[in-house]
C-alpha positions in Angstrom: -4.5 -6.4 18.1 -5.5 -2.7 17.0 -8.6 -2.7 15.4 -10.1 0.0 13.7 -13.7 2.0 13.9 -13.2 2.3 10.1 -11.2 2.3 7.4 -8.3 4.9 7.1 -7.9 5.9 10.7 -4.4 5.2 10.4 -4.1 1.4 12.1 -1.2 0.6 9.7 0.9 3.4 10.7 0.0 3.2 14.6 1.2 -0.4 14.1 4.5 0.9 12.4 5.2 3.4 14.9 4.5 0.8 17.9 7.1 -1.6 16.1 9.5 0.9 15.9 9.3 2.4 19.3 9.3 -1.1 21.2 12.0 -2.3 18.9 14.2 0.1 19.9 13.3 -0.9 23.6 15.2 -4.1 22.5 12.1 -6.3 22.0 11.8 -8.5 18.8 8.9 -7.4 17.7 6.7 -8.5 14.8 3.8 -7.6 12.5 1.0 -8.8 11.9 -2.2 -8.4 9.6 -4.4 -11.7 9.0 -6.3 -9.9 5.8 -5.4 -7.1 3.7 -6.9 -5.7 0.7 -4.8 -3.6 -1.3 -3.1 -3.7 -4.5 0.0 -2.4 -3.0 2.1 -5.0 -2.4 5.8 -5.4 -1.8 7.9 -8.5 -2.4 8.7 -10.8 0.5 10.8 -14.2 0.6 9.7 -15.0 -3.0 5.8 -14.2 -2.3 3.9 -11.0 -2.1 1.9 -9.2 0.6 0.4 -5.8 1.6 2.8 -2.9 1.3 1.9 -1.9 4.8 3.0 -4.9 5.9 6.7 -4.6 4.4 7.0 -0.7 5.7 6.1 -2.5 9.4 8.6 -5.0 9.0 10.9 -2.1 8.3 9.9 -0.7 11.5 10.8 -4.1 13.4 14.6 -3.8 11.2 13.6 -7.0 10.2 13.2 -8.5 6.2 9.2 -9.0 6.0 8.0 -12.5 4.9 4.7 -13.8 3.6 3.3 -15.0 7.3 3.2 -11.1 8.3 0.3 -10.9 5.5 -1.2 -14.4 5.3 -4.1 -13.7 3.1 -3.8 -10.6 0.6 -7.0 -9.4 -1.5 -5.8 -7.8 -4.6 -9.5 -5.9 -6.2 -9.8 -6.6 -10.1 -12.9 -5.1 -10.4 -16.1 -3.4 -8.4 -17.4 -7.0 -7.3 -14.2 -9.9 -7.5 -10.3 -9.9 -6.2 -8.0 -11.8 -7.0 -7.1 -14.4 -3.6 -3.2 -14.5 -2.5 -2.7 -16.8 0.4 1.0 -17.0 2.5 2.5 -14.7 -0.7 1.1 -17.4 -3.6 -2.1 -16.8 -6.2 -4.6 -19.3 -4.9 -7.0 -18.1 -7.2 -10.2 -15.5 -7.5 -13.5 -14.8 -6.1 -16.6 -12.5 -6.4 -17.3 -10.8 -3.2 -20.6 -12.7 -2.6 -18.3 -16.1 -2.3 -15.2 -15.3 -0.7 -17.1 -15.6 2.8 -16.9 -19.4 1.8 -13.2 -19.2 1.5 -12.7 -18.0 4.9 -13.1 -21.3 6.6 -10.4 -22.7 5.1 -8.4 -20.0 5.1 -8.3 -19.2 8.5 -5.8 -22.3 9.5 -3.9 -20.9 7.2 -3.6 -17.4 9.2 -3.2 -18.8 12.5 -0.5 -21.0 10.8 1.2 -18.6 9.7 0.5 -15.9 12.9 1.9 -19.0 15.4 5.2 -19.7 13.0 5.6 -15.7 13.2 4.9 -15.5 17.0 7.8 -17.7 17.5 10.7 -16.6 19.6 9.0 -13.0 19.1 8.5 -10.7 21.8 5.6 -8.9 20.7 3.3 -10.0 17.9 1.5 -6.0 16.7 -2.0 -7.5 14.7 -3.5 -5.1 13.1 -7.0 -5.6 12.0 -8.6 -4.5 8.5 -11.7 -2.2 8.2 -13.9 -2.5 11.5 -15.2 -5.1 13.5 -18.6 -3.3 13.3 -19.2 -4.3 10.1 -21.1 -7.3 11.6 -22.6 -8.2 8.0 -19.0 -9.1 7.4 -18.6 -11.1 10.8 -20.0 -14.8 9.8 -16.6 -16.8 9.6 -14.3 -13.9 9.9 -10.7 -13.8 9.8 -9.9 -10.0 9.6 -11.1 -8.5 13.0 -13.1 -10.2 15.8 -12.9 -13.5 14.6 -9.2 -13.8 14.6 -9.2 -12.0 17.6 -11.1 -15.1 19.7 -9.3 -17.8 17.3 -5.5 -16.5 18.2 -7.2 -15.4 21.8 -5.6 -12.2 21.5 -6.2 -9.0 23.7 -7.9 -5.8 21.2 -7.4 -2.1 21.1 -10.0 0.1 19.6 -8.2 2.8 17.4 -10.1 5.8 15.6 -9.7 9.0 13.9 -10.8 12.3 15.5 -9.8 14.2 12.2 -12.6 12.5 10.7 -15.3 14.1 12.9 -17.7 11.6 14.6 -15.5 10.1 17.5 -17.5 9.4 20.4 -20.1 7.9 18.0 -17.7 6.0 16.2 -16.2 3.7 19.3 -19.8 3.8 20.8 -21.4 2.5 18.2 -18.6 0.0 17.3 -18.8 -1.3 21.0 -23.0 -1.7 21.0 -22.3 -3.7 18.0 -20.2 -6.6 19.1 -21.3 -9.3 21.0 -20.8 -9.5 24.8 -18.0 -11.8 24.0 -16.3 -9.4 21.6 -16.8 -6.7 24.0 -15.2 -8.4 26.8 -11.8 -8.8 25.0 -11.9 -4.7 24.2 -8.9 -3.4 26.5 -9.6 0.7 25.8 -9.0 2.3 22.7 -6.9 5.6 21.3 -7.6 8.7 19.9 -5.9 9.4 16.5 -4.5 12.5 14.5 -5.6 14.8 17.2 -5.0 18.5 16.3 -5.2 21.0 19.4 -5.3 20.9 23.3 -6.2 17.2 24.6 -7.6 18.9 27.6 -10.2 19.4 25.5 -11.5 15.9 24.8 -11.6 15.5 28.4 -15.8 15.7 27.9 -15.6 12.5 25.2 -13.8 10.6 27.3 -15.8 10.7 30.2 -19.1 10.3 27.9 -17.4 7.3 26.1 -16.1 5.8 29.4 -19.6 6.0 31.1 -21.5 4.1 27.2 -19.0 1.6 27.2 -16.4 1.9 30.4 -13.5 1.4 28.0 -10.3 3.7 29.1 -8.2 5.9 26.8 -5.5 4.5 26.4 -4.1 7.8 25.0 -4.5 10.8 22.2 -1.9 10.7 19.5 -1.3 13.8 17.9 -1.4 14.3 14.1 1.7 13.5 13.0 3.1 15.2 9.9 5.8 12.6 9.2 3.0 9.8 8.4 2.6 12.0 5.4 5.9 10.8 4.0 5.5 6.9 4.6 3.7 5.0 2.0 0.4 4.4 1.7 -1.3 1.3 1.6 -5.3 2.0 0.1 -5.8 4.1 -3.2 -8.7 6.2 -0.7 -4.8 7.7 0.4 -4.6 9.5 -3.2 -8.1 11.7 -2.1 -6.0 13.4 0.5 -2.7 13.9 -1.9 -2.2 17.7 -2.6 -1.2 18.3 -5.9 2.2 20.0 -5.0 4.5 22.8 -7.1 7.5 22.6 -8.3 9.4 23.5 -12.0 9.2 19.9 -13.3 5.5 18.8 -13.8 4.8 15.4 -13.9 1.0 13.9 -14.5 -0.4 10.5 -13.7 -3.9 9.3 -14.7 -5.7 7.6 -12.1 -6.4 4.0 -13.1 -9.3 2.6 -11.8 -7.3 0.2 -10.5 -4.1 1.7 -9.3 -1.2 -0.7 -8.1 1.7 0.3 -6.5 1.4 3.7 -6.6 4.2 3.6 -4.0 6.1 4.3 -7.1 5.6 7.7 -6.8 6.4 8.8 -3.3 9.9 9.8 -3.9 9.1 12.1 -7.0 6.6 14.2 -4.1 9.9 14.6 -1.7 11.5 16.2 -4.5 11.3 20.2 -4.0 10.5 21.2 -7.7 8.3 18.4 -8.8 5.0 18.9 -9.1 3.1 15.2 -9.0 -0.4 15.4 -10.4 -3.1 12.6 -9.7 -5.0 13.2 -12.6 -9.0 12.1 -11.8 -11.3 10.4 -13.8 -13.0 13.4 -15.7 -9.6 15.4 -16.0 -7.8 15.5 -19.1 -4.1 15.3 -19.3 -2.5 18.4 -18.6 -1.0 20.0 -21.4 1.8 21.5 -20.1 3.4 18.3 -18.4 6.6 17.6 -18.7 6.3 14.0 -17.9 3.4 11.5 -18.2 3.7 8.7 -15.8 1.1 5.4 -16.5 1.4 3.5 -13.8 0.9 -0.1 -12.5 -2.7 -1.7 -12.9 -4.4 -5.0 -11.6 -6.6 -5.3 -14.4 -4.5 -4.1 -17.3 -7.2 -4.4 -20.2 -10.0 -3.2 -17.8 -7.4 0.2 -17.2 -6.4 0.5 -20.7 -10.4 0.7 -21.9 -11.0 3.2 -19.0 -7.8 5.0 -20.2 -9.5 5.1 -24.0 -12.9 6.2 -22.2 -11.0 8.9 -20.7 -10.1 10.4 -24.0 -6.3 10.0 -22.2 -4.9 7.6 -24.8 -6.0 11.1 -27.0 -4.3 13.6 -24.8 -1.1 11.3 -24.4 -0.5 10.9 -28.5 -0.7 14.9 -28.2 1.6 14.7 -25.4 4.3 12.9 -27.1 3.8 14.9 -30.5 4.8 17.8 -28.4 7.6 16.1 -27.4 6.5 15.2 -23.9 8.4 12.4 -22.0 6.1 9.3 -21.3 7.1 6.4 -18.5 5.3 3.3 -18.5 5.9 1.2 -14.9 5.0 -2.3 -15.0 1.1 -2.8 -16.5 1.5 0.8 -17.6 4.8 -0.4 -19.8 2.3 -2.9 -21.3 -0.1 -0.7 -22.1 2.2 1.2 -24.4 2.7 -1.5 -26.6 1.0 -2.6 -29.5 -1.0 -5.4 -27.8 -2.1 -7.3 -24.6 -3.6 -10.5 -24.7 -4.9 -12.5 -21.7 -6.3 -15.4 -23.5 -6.7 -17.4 -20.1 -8.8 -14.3 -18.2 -5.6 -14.0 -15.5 -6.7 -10.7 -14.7 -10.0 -10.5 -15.7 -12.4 -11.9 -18.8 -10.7 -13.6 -21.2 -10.3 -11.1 -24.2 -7.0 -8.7 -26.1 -6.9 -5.2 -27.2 -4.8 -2.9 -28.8 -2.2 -0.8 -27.2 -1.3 3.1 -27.3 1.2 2.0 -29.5 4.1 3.8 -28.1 6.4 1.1 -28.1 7.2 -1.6 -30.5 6.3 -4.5 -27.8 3.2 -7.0 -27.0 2.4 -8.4 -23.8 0.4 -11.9 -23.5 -0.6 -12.2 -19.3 0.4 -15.9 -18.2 -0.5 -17.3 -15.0 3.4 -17.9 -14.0 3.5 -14.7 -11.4 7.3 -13.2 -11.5 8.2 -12.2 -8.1 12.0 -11.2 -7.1 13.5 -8.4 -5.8 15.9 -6.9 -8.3 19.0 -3.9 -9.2 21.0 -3.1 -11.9 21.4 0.2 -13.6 19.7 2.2 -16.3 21.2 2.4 -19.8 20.7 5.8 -20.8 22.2 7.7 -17.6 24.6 4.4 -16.4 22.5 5.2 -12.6 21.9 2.4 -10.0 18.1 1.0 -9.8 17.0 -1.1 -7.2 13.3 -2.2 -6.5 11.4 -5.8 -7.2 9.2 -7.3 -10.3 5.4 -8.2 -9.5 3.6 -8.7 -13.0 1.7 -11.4 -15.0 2.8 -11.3 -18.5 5.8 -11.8 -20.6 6.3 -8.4 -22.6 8.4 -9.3 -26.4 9.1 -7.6 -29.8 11.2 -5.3 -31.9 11.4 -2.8 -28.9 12.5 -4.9 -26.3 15.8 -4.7 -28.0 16.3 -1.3 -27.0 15.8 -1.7 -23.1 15.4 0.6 -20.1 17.3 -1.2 -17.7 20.0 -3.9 -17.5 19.3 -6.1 -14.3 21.6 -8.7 -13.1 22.6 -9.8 -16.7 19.2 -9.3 -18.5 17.5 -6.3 -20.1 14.4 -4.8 -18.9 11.6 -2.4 -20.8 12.1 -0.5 -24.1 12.8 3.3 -25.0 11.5 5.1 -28.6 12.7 8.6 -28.1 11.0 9.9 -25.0 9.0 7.4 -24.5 10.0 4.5 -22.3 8.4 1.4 -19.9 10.1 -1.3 -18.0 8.6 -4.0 -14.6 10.7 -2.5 -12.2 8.7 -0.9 -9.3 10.7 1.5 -6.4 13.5 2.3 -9.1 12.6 5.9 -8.0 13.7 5.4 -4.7 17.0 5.5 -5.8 18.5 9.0 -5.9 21.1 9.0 -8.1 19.1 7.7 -10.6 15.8 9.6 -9.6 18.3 12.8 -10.2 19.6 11.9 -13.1 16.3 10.9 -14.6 14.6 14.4 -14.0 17.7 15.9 -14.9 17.1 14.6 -18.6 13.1 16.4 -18.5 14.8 19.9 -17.2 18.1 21.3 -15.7 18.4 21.2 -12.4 20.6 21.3 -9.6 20.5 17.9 -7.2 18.2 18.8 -4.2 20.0 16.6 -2.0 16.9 14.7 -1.6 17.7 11.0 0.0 15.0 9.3 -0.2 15.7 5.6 2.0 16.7 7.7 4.3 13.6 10.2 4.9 11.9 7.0 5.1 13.9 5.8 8.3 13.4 9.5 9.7 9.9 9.3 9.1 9.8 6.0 11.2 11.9 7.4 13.8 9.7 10.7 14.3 6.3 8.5 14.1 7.3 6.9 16.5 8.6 9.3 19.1 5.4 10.8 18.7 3.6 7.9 19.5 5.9 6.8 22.4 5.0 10.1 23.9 1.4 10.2 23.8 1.2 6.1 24.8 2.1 4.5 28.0 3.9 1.9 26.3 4.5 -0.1 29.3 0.9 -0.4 30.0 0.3 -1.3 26.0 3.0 -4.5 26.8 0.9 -5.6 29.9 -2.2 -5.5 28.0 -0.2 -7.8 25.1 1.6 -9.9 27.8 -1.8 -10.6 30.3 -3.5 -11.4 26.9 -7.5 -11.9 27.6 -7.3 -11.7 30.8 -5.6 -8.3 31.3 -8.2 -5.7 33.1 
């Protein structure tokens, strides 16, 4: 199991790269992550989980299912989340009483982390936050406290880019119990930039606080740049880039899927702007992008706060183009209703009024993985639906997209929404769609394929810097390896 000292030290990609790397050592290999909390989430066997999850799957060149992410926390506001359990809604809690979910939730996870561990080589957990957080540790499921129910082995993994190293695994190590402690194997250093002669001094000052050995210095890997994210804290480090087509998106406060957007950054001339809360919308954009939500009615009253709903009216009288995806298509209709508080209080508003559609959220969750093409350039889309809601009116009758038979989204003039997340990742169609916002010649960019690359280099650099049959002993001895 990698743990982390904190959040964000890069545990979901070490995983991915580890998967990778002993997969193509011929192991079956398979991932695993007890709790998430993210709302990026990918599709899996009919359920959802944490979009990490899914990429490490990838890694294994296996199809991800719902046991690799047993319990998923999707936030809906500052205080409550919304529960999913092995892929399915099992309801919502406020922080304060989720602890009392975790008892019965953690059957559940070693449920599904002993039907996953079957006929695997290699089971890679990866832990969520830090096991230091021991106001979080009564009746945990996410760090230590899977670690001792599944009896599993623990690697300490932090961030040297962050500043604070040696304090970081010190202080995590006088924080657990002697118990916790004990099943510590070492730990790795992350995203390490210069000569690792160097840290030589750390390790010997680490070694003699806690006598755990480095297991290894990983250097910073440019390629983890162009694998998805999994947290929204990933958009803080994303550079707003340059390029002839200029595309804005308004950051929701809450953000889903903003996977969405990965492939338009590998373009060359496209210039992807995270626009922050406090920011208008740039005028000179050529596109607008609103993006998925979690809490549609709680984003589209932050988008009003904003003054954005303002800026994109003036957008689209300048003749801007404007692409809704998913709970930003329904927040350019006319209405949203969620009369049975699915996503949040109980309440409607009024749309931006872009499109000729209203959207009333249901508690039936649609989750498939879907292709078909889009109408107005005749390109292939592939991707999956994740939404709440059943989206009607006079605009549905001039779709987006025709998938498998049905029609998906609506177009006025430039302005356009449909459910269908990843349909960027295809390249024909990505081309031809900023092809319509500016002329341009096809950059060649393939974006499945950069993916794979990415994957590949991660983990060569990983392999290199890891004594990967010492990492498989540790696994294989279990608790009892020295």
């Amino acid at each position: 199991m990698i743990q982390g000292t904190g959040s964000h030290v890069g545990k979901s990609l070490i995983v991915a790269a580890l998967a990778r790397a002993y997969t193509a050592r011929g192991l079956v290999v398979r991932p695993f992550k007890p709790q998430n909390m993210s709302n990026n989430a990918a599709v899996a066997d009919g359920g959802e989980i944490g979009r990490a999850q899914a990429l490490q799957a990838r890694a294994c060149r296996i199809a991800p299912t719902v046991d690799m992410n047993p319990v998923l926390l999707k936030p809906q506001s500052d205080q409550g989340a919304q529960i999913v359990v092995q892929g399915r809604v099992a309801g919502t809690a406020a922080a304060r009483d989720y602890h009392a979910w975790k008892l019965r939730l953690l059957p559940k996870v070693l449920e599904s982390f002993q039907r996953l561990a079957q006929g695997a080589n290699l089971v890679l957990v990866e832990g969520a936050g830090s096991p230091a957080e021991v106001n979080l540790r009564a009746n945990d499921i996410a760090n230590m406290g899977f670690a001792e129910a599944a009896d599993v082995p623990v690697i300490l993994l932090g961030d040297v880019d962050r500043g604070g190293f040696i304090a970081s695994v010190v202080g995590t190590y006088e924080l657990l119990e002697p118990s916790e402690r004990a099943r510590l194997k070492g730990y790795i250093v992350n995203r390490f930039r210069g000569d690792p002669a160097l840290f030589a001094g750390a390790i010997a000052v680490i070694g003699a606080r806690t006598g755990l050995p480095c297991l290894g210095i990983v250097p910073y890997a440019p390629a983890a740049l162009r694998l998805p994210a999994e947290d929204s804290v990933a958009l803080d480090d994303v550079a707003v880039t340059s390029g002839a087509i200029r595309i804005a998106v308004p950051r929701l406060p809450r953000i889903a899927n903003f996977d969405d957007l990965d492939p338009l950054r590998l373009e060359p001339d496209v210039a992807v702007t995270m626009v922050p809360p406090g920011a208008p919308l740039p005028a000179d954009a050529d596109l607008v992008i609103l993006p998925g939500s979690k809490a549609t009615l709680a984003d589209l009253a932050a988008c009003r706060a904003e003054g954005w709903d303002i800026d994109l009216a003036a957008h689209v009288r300048r003749g801007g183009w404007v692409l809704g995806l998913c709970g930003g298509y329904q927040m350019l209709g006319t209405r949203i209703a969620d009369p049975a508080g699915i996503e949040g209080p109980p309440g409607e508003a009024p749309g931006l009024g872009h499109l000729d559609v209203a959207t009333t959220l249901t508690a039936d969750k649609r989750l498939v993985a879907v292709s078909g093409s889009d109408r107005a350039t005749g390109a292939t889309v592939a991707g999956y639906e994740m939404h709440v809601g059943v989206t009607t009116g006079p605009g549905a009758a001039r779709p987006m997209l025709d998938l498998g038979g049905r029609s998906d989204g609506a177009v006025a003039g430039r302005v356009m929404g449909c459910y269908l997340h990843g349909l960027f990742a295809a390249d024909g169609f990505r081309h031809a769609f900023l092809a319509r916002l500016r002329a341009r010649a096809h950059s060649g960019t393939a974006y499945e394929a950069s993916i794979e690359s990415a994957l590949d280099s991660l983990a060569a650099t990983v392999a290199a810097a890891l004594d990967l049959d010492r990492l498989y002993a540790i696994a294989r001895l279990g608790s009892n390896a020295a």
